[in-house]
N, C-alpha and C positions, 0 to 999 in steps of 0.2 A: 542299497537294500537294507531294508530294517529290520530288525531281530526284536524279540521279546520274547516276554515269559506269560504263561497261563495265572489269571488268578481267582478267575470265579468261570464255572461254567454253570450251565442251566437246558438241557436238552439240547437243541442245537446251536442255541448260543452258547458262544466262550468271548469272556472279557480277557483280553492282555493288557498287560502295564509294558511300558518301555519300547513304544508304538508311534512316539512320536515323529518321527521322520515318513513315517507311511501315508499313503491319501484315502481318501474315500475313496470307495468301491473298487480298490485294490487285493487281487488276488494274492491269498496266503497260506503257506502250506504249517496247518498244525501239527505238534508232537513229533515224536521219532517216527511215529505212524505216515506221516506226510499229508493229513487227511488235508483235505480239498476245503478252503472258505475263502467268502469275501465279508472285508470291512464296510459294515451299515451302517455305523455311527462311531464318531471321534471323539474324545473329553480327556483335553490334555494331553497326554501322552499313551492314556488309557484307549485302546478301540475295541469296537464290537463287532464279532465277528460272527456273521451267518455260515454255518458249515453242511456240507454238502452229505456231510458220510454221518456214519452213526455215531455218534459220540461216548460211546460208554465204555468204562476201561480209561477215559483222561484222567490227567491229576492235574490239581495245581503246582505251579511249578515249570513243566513242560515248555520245550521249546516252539516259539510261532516264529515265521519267516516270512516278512513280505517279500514276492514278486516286482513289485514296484510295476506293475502293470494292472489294466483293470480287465475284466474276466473278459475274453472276446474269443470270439467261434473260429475254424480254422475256413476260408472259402476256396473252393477249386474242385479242379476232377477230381471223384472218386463219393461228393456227394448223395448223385441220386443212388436209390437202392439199399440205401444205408440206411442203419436200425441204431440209433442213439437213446441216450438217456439223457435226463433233463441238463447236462452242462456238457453234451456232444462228447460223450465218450463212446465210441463206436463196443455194440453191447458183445458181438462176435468176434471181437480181439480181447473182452473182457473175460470171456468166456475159453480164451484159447490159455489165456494167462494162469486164469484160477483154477481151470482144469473142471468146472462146475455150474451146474445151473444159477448158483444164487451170485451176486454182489458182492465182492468183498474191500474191507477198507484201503485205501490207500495206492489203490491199485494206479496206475499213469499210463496210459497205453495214449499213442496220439490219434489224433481225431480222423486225420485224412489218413491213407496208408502209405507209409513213405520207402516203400519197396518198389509198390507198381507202378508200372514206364507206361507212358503216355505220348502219343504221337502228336505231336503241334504241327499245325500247317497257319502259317503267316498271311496275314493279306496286308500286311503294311510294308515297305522297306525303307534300307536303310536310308537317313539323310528325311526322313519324311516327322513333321512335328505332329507331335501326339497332345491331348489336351487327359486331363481325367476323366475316365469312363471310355473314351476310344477302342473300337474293340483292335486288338493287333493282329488275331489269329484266331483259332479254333482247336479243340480239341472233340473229336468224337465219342462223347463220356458212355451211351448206350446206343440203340439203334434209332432212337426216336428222338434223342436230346443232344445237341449240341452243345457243348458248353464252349462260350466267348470268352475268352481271358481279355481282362482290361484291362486300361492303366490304374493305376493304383490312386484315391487321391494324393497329391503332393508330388503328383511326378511329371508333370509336365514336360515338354520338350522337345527335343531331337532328338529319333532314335539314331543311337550310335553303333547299335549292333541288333541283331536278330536269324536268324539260323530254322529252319525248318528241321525236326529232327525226332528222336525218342529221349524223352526225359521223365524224371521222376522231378513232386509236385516240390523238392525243396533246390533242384538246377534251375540255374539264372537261364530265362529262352532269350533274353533280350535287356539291352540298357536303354537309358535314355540320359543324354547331358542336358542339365536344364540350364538356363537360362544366367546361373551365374556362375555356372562353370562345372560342376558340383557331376560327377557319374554316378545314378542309381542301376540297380541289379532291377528286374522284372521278375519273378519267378511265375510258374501257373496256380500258386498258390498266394492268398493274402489275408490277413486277420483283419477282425475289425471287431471294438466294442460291443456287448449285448444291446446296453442300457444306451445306446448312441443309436438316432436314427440315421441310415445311410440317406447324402443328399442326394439332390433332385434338382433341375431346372427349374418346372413348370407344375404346380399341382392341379389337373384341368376338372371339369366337371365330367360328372360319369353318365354318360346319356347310352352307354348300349349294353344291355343286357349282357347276364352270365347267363345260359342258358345252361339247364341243370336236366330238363327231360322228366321232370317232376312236375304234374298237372297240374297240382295245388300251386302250387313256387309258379311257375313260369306264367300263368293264364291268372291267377289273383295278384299275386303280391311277389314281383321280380324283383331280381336284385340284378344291381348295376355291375358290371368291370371294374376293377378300382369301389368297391362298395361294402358295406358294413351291416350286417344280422345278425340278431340273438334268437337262440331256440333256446326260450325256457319250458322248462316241462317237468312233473311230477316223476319220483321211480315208475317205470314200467310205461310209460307213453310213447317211446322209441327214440327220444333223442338219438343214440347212437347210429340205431337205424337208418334214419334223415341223415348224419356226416355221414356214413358210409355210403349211401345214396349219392350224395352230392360232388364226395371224394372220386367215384368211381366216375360218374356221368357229368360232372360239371363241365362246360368248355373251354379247360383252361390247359395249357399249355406244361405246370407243373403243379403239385400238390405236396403241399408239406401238413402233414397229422400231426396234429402232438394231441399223445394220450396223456392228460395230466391229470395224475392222483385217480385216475378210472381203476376198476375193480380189472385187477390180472389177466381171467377171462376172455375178456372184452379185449383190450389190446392184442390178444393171442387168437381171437378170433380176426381182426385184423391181417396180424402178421402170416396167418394161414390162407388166408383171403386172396390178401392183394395179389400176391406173386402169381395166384391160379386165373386172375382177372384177367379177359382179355379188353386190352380197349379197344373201344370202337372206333375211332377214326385210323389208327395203326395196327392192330390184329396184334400186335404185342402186346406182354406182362404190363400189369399198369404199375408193375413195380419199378419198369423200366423208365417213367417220369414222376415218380413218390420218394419222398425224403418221411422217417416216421422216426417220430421221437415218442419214445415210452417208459414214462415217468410214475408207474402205477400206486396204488397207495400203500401200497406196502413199502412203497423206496423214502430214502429220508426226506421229511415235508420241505426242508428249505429249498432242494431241488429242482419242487414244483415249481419254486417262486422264478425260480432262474429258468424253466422249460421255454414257456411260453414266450419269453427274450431270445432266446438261442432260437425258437422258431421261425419269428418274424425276421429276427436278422437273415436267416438265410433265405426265408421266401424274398427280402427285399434285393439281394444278392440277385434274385435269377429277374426278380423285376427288372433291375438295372441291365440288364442282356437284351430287356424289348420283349420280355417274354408275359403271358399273361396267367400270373399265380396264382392261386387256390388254397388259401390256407385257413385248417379247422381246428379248434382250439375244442377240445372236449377234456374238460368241463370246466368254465373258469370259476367257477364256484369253488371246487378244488382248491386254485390259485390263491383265491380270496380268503380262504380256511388258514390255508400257509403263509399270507401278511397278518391275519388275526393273531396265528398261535406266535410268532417273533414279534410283533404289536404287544404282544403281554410278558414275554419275556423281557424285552426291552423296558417294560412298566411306563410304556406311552400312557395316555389320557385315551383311554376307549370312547369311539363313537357309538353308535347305532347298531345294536347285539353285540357288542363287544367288536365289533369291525374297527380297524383305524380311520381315523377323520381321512388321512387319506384317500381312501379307496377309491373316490370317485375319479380323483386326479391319476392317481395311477392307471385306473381300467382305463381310463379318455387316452392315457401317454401312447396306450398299446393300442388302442382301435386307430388313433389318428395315423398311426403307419399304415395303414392300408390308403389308396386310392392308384387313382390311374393319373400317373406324372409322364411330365417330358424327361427322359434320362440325359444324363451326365452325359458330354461327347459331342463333336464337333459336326459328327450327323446330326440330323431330325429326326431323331423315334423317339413314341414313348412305350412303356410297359405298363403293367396294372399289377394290383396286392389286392384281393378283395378277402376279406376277414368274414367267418363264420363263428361265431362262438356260443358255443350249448351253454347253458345255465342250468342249474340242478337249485335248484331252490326249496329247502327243507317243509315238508309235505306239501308241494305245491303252489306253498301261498307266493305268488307273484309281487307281493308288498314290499317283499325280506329287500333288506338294502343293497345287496349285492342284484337283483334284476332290476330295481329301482335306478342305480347308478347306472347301469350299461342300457335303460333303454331310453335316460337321456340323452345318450352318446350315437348310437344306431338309431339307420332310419329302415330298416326293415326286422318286422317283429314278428317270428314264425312261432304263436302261440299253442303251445301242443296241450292237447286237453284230456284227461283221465279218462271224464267219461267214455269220450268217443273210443279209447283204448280198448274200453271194457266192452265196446260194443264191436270190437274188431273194426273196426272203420282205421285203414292205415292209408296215407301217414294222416298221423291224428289233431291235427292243424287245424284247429279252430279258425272258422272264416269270419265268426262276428266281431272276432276282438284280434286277430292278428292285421297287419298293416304294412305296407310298401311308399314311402313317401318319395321314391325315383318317381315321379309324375311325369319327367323330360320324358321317361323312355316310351309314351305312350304313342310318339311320333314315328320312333323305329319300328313297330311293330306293325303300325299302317303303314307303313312304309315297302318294309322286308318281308311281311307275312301275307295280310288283307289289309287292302283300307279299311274293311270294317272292324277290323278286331278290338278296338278300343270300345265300340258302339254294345257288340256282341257282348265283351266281358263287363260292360255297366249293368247290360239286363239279365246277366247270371247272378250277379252279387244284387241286383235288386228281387231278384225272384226267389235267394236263402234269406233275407231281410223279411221280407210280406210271409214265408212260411214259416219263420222263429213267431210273428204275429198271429198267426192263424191257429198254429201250433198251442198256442197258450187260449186261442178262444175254443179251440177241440177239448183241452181239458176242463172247460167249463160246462160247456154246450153238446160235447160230441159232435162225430165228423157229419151226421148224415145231418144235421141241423144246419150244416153251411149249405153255402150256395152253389149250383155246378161249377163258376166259373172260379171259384174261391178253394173247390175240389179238386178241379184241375188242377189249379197253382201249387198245392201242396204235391200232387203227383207228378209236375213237372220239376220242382224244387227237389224231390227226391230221387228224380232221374240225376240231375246236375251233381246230388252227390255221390249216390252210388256208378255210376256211371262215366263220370267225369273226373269228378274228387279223389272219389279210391283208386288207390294202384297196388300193385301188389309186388314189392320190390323183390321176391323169391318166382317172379314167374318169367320169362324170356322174355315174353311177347309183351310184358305189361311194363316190366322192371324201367325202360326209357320209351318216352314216346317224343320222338319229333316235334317241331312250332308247327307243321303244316299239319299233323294229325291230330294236335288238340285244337287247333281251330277248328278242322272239319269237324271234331267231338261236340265242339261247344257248339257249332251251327248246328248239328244230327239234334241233340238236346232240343234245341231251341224252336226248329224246325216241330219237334214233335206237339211243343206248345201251341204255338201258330195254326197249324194246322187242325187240331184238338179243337180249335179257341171258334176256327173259322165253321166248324162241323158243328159245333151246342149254337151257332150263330141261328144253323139251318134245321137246331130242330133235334139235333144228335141225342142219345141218352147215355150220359155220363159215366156209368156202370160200364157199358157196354168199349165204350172210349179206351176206360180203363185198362179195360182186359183183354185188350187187343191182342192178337197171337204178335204180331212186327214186334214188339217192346222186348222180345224176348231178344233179338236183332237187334235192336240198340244196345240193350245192354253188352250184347257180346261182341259192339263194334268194336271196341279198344282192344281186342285181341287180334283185329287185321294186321297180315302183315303190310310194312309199309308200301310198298308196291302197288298195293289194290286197293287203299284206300278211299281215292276220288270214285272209282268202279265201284265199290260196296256200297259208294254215302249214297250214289245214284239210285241203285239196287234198292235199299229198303226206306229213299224217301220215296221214290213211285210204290212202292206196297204201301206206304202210311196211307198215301195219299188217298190210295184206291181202297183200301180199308176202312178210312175215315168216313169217305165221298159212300159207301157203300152204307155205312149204318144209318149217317144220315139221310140217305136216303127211303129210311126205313120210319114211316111215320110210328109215333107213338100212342099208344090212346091213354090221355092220362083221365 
């Protein structure tokens, strides 16, 4: 263990002398205070230390302590449900200790709870060889989540003991002798490095959708299991709104948030949120399968830096169980703020707005943990990580280098647009410039949904394509200057987004809609065109087309309940039909 002394500090940097024995990214506790850092650069015996807590009030001089460990998360029951701060300090023992709402320095409370007993039940015994990742047992961590206790890496072997029983997360449930003789302890608890990705067998390709319930997301531009999105978007276009959308309804198995450097609010509207949510496939708390880390901007920047690592490690933790994870990163703009502002205290070589050269490499370290891998273990399962992360990009310009870097890195790009905010259009997801490069998944959907659906959603997105084009010759020429069947297209282009597009994540009926009800939506849409298209064939008058009473009935199909969907679509395609078939039949005299 290494000692030193403080001899320059600079906001959340503090340089120590007499450091040489310590390693990189070595957790160390500064001052009498004990505050919380890790070492981000070595020079000599001199290291740099990023610190977690506030630093004001040090002096030089002060006593620093390495760990001789580098910062790592605590894994086991007592996870989900749990409300952290950006380096896993659970924020309701922090709260019990201080006696107070706010933060205070130096505080040490441990991550998992090391009071609470916990029931293990074994499915391995004794004399049976165990590989890494093997699951040996179970614990019952909520009502909907199971937590797998596994082998540890480096523990290979024969288990030499194991016991079914009530333990807390620091009692050995089980040993194993490995192979050259050597007895390891088991516990239902295990650490593991932030800045380390946990391994993996198999990284396979991501061919089946996350389904999110989200019309825009699931029917344009899906994202895979094991897959990687950015939502950049201006203030006030709802980023948050979409992760909370996504958190609540995606189909995934666990969710880990991290609020990073978000405004207070917003995380506390969360924290009041989730617990109230019910999920839909288990009718329990959805806090009952959520891990949330809230890191807000008011807590120390370095923090941030460390959030979004403490997060992924543990979403990669439930990965490794076979489980399919969900995890939202709001804001990594945030993240990227807090390498810039240690980037300049450090007095790096600034990139591109003052960003470190880095960032690109960094953002790519954190995205490339996500995917859907074969896990560790001497069964065949695999799991999935699929990474969402909001961008906030200073007034919107999408150029800034930080959405630049992450949308080299992701292949699904949910472009959220101002305007459309302004116009109440939610979620405000720009369909001409956002993008899904999972193309494999276009098999699954013909597959699992309609064979036609791939067919269906080409002639949506080619029919908001021809009405941006129409759109621009109306404000030349005016609408009534176009042609009926050019009329049309703009009136059925604007069924597909009011109608299809918008949802309204504050209304029951609307907030998730099923793959089988947006297909029937997108065919109702499409149907209306068709049929429209087949009526001015015979003669119809377009006006009249228009203003059909049924449209009132499409629009308000997306509020069926699921149940009666197939029966409704029925319902007001025979009135289009007979409405259509009706005016056409009604000669014109021009």
């Amino acid at each position: 263990m290494s000692t030193g002394t403080i001899k320059k500090i600079a906001g959340p940097l503090v340089i120590a002398r007499g450091m040489g024995d310590a390693n990189m990214f070595d957790v160390v506790r500064v001052s009498d205070q004990r505050l919380i850092g890790e070492i981000i650069e070595m020079h000599g015996d001199e290291a740099s230390i990023q610190v977690y807590e506030e630093t004001s009030g040090l002096a030089p001089g002060a006593p620093v302590e390495s760990t001789g460990v580098p910062m790592s998360v605590e894994l086991g029951p007592g996870l989900i449900g749990s409300i952290y701060d950006g380096i896993q300090r659970p924020l309701d023992d922090i709260m019990k200790v201080t006696g107070g709402n706010l933060l205070q320095r130096g505080v040490e409370v441990p991550s998992l709870k090391r009071d609470k007993v916990w029931h293990f039940v074994p499915c391995k015994n004794v004399g049976d060889k165990v590989v890494a990742g093997d699951v040996i047992g179970t614990v019952q961590e909520t009502p909907i989540v199971t937590q797998k206790i596994m082998v540890p890496v480096g523990s290979d072997g024969t288990l030499a003991s194991i016991a079914e029983g009530d333990y807390t997360i620091t009692d050995s449930i089980a040993s194993v002798t490995t192979e050259s003789g050597e007895k390891k302890d088991i516990g239902l608890m295990q650490k593991w490095p932030v800045r380390k990705e946990r391994p993996y067998k198999q990284k396979m390709s991501p061919d089946t959708p996350l389904i999110t319930g989200q019309r825009i997301i699931d029917t344009l531009f899906p994202i895979a299991k094991g897959g990687v999105a950015a939502v950049p978007g201006p203030f006030g276009s709802g980023k948050t709104v979409v992760q909370h959308q996504l958190a609540k309804w995606a189909e995934a198995d666990i969710v880990v948030y991290i609020g990073c450097g978000e405004r207070g609010n917003e995380m506390t509207d969360v924290l009041n949120e989730f617990p109230e949510l019910k999920d839909p496939k288990t009718g329990h708390s959805l806090m009952e399968r959520t891990v949330l880390i809230a890191n807000t901007s008011d807590m120390p920047v370095a923090a941030r830096e460390a959030s979004i690592y403490t997060g992924i490690t543990i979403a990669e933790y439930f990965r490794d169980m076979g489980y399919s994870v969900a995890l939202m990163a709001d804001s990594t703009s945030r993240w990227a703020e807090a390498l810039r502002e240690m980037s300049g205290r450090l007095e790096e070589m600034p990139g591109e707005e003052g960003y470190p050269a880095y960032l690109g490499s960094r953002l790519a370290q954190f995205y490339e943990r996500a995917g859907h891998v074969k896990v560790l273990g001497s069964e065949d399962k695999d799991g999935s990580l699929s990474v969402i992360g909001a961008v906030s990009p200073a007034g919107g310009d999408i150029s800034e280098p930080v959405t630049q870097a992450t949308l080299r890195i992701v292949k699904v790009f949910w472009r959220l647009d101002s305007d459309l905010a302004y116009k109440r259009h939610f979620p405000a997801i720009n369909w001409l410039e956002s993008y899904s490069l999972y193309d494999a998944m276009n098999s699954w959907f013909d597959k699992n949904v309609a064979d036609d659906w791939t067919e269906l959603k080409g002639r949506v997105m080619l029919l908001l394509q021809d009405e941006s084009q129409l759109l621009e010759m109306v404000q030349l020429i005016g609408e009534d200057a176009l042609s009926a069947p050019d009329r049309l297209k703009i009136e059925a282009a604007r069924s597909v987004r009011e109608d299809l597009l918008q949802q309204n994540a504050f209304m029951d009926e609307d907030t998730y809609t099923s793959l089988h009800k947006q297909y029937m939506l997108m065919k109702l849409v499409l149907s209306f065109y068709d049929i429209c298209t087949q009526a001015l064939e015979k003669g119809a008058n377009i006006n009249k087309l228009i203003a059909m009473d049924i449209r009132e009935a499409i629009g308000r199909f997306k509020y069926t309940a699921e149940d009666k969907v197939d029966e409704r679509f029925k319902e007001i395609e025979t009135k289009l039909m007979q409405e259509a078939d009706d005016i056409a039949s009604v000669k014109e005299d021009f």
